[in-house]
C-alpha positions in Angstrom: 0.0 0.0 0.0 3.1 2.4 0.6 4.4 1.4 -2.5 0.9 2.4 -4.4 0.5 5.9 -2.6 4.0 7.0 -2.8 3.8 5.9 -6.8 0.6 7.8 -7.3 1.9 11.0 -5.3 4.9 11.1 -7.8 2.7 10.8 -10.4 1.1 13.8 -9.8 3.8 15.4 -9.1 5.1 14.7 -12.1 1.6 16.2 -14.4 1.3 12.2 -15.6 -2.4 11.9 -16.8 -5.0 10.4 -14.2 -5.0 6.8 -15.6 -1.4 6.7 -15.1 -2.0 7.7 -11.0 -4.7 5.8 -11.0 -2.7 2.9 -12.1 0.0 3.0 -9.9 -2.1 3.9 -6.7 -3.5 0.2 -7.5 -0.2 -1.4 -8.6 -1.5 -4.4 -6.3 -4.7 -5.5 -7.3 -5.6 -8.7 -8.2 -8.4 -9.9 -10.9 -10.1 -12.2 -7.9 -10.2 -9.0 -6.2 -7.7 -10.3 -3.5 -5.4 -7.7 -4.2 -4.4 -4.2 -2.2 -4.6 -1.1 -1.5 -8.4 -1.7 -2.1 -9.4 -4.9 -3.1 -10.7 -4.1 -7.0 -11.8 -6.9 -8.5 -12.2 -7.6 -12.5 -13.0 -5.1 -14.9 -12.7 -2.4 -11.8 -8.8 -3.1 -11.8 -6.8 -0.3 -14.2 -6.2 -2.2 -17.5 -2.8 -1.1 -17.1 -3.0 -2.8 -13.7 -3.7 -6.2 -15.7 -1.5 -6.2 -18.8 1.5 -5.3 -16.6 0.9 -7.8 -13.6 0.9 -11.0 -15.9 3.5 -9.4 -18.2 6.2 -9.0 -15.5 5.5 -12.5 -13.9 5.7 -13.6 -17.7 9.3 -12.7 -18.0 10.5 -13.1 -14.6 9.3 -16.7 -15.3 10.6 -17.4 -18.6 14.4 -15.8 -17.7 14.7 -17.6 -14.7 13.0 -21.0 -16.0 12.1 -21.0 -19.5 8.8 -20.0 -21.0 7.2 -23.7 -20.7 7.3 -22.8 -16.7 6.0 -19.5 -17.5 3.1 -20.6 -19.4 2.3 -23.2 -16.6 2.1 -20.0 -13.9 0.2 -18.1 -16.2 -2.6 -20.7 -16.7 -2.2 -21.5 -13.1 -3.1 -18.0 -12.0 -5.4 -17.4 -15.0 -8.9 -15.9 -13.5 -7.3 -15.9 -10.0 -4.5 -13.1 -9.8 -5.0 -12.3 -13.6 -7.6 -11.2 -16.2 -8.2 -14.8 -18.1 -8.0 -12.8 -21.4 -4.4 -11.3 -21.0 -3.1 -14.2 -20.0 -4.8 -15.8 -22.8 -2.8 -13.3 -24.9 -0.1 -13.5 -23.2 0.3 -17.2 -23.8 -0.5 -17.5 -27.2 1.9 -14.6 -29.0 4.6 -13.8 -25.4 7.2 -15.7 -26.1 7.5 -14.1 -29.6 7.4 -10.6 -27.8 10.0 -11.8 -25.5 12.2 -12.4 -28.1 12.2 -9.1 -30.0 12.4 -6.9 -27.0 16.5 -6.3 -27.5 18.7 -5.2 -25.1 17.3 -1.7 -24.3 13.7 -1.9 -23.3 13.6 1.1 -22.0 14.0 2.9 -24.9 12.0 0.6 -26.9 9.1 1.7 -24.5 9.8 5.8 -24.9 10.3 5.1 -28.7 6.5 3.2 -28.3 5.1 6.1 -26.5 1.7 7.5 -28.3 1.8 11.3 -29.0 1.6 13.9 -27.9 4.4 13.1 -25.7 4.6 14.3 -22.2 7.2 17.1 -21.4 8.0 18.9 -19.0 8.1 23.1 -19.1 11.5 24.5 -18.3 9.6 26.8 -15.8 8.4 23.3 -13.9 11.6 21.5 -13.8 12.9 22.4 -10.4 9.4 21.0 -9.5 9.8 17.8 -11.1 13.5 17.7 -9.8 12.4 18.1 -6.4 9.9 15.1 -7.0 12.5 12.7 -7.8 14.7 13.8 -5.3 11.8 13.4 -2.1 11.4 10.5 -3.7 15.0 9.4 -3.6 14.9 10.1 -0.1 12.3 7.6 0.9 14.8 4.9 0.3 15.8 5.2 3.9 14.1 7.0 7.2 17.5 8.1 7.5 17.5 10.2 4.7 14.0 12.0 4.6 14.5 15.3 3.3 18.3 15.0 2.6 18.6 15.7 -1.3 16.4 19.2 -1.2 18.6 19.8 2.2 21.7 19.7 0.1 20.5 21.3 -2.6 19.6 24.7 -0.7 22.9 24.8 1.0 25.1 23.8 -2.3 23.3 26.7 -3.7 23.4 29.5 -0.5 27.3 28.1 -0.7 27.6 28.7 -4.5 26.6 32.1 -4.1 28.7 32.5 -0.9 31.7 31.2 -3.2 30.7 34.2 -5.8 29.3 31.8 -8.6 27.3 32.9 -11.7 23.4 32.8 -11.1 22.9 30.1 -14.1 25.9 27.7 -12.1 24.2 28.4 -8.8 21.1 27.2 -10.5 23.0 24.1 -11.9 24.3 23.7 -9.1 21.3 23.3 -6.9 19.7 20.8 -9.8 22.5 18.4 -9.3 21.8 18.4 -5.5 18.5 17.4 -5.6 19.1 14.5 -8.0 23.4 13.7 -6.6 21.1 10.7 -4.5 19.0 9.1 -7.2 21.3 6.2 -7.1 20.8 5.3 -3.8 17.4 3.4 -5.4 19.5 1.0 -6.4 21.3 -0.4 -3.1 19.5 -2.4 -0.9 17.8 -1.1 2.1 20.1 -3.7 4.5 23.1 -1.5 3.8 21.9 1.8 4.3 20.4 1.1 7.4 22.7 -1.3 8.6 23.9 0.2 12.3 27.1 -2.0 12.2 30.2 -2.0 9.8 29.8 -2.6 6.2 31.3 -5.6 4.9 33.8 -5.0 1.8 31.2 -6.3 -0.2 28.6 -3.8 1.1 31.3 -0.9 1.0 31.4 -2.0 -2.7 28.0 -1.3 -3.5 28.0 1.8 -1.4 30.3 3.2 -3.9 28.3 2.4 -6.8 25.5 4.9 -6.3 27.0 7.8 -7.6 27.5 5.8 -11.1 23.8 4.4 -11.0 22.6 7.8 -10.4 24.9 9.6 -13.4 24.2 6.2 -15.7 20.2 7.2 -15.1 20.7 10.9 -15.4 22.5 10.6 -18.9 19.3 8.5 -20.1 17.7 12.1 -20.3 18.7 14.7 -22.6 17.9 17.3 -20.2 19.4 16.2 -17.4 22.1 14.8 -19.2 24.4 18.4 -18.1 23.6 17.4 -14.4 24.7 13.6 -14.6 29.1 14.5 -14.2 28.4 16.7 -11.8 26.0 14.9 -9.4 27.9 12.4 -9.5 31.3 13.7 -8.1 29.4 14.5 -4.7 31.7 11.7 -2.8 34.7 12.7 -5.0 37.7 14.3 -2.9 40.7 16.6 -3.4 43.8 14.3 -2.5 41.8 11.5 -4.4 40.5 9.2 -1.7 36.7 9.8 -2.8 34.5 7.5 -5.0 33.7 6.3 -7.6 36.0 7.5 -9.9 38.9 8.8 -7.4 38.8 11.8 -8.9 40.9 14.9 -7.6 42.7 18.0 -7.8 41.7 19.9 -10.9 39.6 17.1 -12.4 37.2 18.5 -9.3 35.8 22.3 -10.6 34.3 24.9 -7.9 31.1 23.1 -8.3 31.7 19.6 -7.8 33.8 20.3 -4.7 31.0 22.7 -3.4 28.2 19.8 -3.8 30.4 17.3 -2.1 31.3 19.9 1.1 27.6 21.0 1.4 26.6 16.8 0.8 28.8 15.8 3.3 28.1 18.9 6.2 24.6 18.4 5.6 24.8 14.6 6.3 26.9 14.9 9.6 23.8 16.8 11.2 21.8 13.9 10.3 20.9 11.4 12.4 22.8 8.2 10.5 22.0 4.4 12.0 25.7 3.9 13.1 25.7 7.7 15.0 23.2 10.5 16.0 23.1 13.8 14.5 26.0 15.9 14.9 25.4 19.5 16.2 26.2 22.2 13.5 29.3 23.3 15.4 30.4 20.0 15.5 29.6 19.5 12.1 31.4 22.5 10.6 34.5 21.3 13.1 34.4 18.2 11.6 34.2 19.7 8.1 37.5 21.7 8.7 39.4 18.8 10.1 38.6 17.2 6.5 40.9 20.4 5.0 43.4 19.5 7.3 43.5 16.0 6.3 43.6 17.2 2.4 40.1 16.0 1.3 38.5 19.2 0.7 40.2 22.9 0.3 39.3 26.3 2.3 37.2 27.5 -0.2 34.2 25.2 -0.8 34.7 24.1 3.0 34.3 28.1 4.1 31.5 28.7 1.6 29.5 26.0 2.8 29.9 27.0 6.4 29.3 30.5 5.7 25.9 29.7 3.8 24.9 27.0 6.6 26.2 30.0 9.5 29.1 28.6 10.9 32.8 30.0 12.0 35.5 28.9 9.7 38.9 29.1 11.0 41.4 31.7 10.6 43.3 30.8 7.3 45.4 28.2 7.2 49.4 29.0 8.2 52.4 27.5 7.9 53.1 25.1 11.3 56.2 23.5 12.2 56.9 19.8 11.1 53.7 19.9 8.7 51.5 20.0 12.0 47.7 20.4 11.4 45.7 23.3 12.5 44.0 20.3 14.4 47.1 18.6 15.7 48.5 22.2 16.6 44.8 22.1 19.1 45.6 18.6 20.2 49.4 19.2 21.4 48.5 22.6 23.0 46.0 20.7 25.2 48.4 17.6 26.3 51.1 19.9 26.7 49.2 21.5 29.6 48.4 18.4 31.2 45.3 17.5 29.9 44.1 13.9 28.8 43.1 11.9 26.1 39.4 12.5 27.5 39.5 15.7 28.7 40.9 16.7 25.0 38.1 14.8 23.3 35.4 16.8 25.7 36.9 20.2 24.4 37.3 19.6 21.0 34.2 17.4 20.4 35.8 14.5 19.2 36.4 11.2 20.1 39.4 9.8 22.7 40.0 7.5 20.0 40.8 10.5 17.3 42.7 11.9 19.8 44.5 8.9 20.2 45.4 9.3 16.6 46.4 12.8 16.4 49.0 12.2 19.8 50.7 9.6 17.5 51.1 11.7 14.4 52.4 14.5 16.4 54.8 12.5 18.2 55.9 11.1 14.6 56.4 14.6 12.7 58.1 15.9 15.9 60.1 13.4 16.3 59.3 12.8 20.0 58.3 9.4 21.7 56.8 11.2 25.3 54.0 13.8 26.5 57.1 15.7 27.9 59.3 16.0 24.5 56.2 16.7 23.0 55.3 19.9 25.3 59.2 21.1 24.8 58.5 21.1 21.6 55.4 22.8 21.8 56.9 25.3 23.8 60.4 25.7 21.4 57.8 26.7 18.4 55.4 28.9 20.4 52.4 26.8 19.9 51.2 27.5 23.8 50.3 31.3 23.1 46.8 31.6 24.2 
């Protein structure tokens, strides 16, 4: 039944024509009237409904067990779950049909579709986009409201950054449709609370090319697909799926992927809760330090989203992070692992980590060579 509504409410979204919502809102109705979401029987179930029921069960059948089997189910469910005369059909001429569909039935199906065509007004596509991308977002409970989320802060960030109107408005576009290959993952990984297996980490990284492969199927949307699909790309390289970085990553790819990946960290994930925004922005910035994103898209983002950047970057000694530079003052004054975690809002664990790569670029092995050398480079001024 969720299925039906949501299909129907897209529908309309969409300006389809009323048989088409119709159709959809009973995508689950049976000819014996057995079916959902309200038990139409015979001729009161959508023709479109019937041809459609017993021709998907027709080639799920005869792919996975020849079409003998499928004509056996067919017959089988004939005046049950299916009109008697489309199976009827079906059986006599499907296995010819089955054979000429091709390889690409999808655009077998646009090239079959009866004029006038439906298009959609340039004036209406933000509309449309927004559809799809609400849509998107019911994949997960985790992700309700996530693409139109990221959408308005890529484009308040664009225009932080000083981007043209027309690449603000691309810009925005892409963001509501970056997640539109997140439809094809299984629900089991996106929810899972624990660690992905490699295997599931695999698939993770394939929705950004399902959702540029199904943008490039549309002309229009076509100039979206490259750049939707760099959201998870990064500047040193380490992003998916292509590993793209440096300048293979324009303003507006890096801006999508800061404002993607801010906007997720205040949303509540099922391996964490929501961070805070201040949290999130800190966060954000330890991400320049580490390389994967650069001041600018990083500050933009923060600025449009109403968060305190840092000062600019400068030069520290032994390649010491901005973060690491927080970390060392903190130890060097006696605090602990804990009691650094508390005040910087991270974990003892990250901590952890940060102590050993400052030890390693300072070339000290204790808390006490570490504060000399804290206190050598005047890194304790308050």
């Amino acid at each position: 039944s969720q299925h039906c509504e949501a299909g129907a409410r897209l529908a309309t979204r969409l300006g389809m024509a009323e048989s088409v919502r119709r159709s959809l809102a009973h995508a689950y109705e049976r000819w014996d009237g057995k079916g959902y979401p309200a038990g139409l029987a015979a001729d009161e179930v959508p023709v479109a409904v019937r041809i459609v029921t017993v021709a998907r069960d027709a080639e799920l059948w005869a792919r996975r067990a020849g079409w003998a089997a499928a004509t056996d189910v067919l017959l089988h469910r004939r005046g049950r779950a299916y009109d008697p005369a489309v199976v009827d059909a079906v059986v006599a001429d499907g296995e010819h049909w089955l054979a000429g569909i091709g390889d690409d039935p999808c655009a077998a199906v646009l090239d079959a579709e009866p004029a006038p065509a439906l298009t959609i007004e340039s004036g209406n596509l933000d509309l449309a986009l927004t559809a799809v991308a609400d849509f998107a977002d019911l994949k997960s409970p985790y992700l309700r409201g996530h693409s139109t989320g990221v959408s308005r802060l890529a484009v308040a960030a664009a225009e932080a950054a000083g981007l043209a109107t027309a690449d603000a408005t691309t810009l925005g576009r892409a963001g509501l449709v970056h997640d539109v290959g997140r439809v094809g993952i299984p629900n089991g990984i996106w929810d899972r609370r624990g660690p992905l297996s490699a295997e599931q980490w695999e698939r993770v990284r394939l929705h950004p090319y399902l959702g540029e492969r199904v943008l490039h199927r549309c002309a229009l949307l076509a100039p979206l697909a490259d750049l939707a699909a760099r959201h998870h790309e990064r500047a040193d390289g380490s992003g998916y799926h292509r590993g793209a970085s440096g300048d293979q990553l324009g303003l507006g790819a890096r801006l999508l992927g800061a404002a993607d990946a801010y906007h997720a960290m205040t949303e509540n994930r099922p391996h964490r809760p929501a961070l805070t925004p201040a949290e999130a922005a800190s966060q954000l910035l330890d991400e320049v330090d580490a390389g994967r994103f650069t001041r600018v898209e990083v500050d933009a983002v923060l600025d449009a989203a109403g968060q305190v950047s840092r000062p600019p970057r400068v030069s520290r000694p032994a390649g010491l992070t901005e973060r690491e530079v927080d970390v060392l003052a903190l130890i060097a004054r006696g605090r602990t692992n804990k009691e650094v975690a508390s005040v910087l809002v991270i974990s003892p664990k990250t901590v952890g980590h940060h102590i050993e790569h400052i030890y390693t670029k300072a070339g000290v092995t204790t808390r006490a060579g570490a504060t000399l050398f804290a206190m050598e480079h005047g890194l304790l001024s308050p």
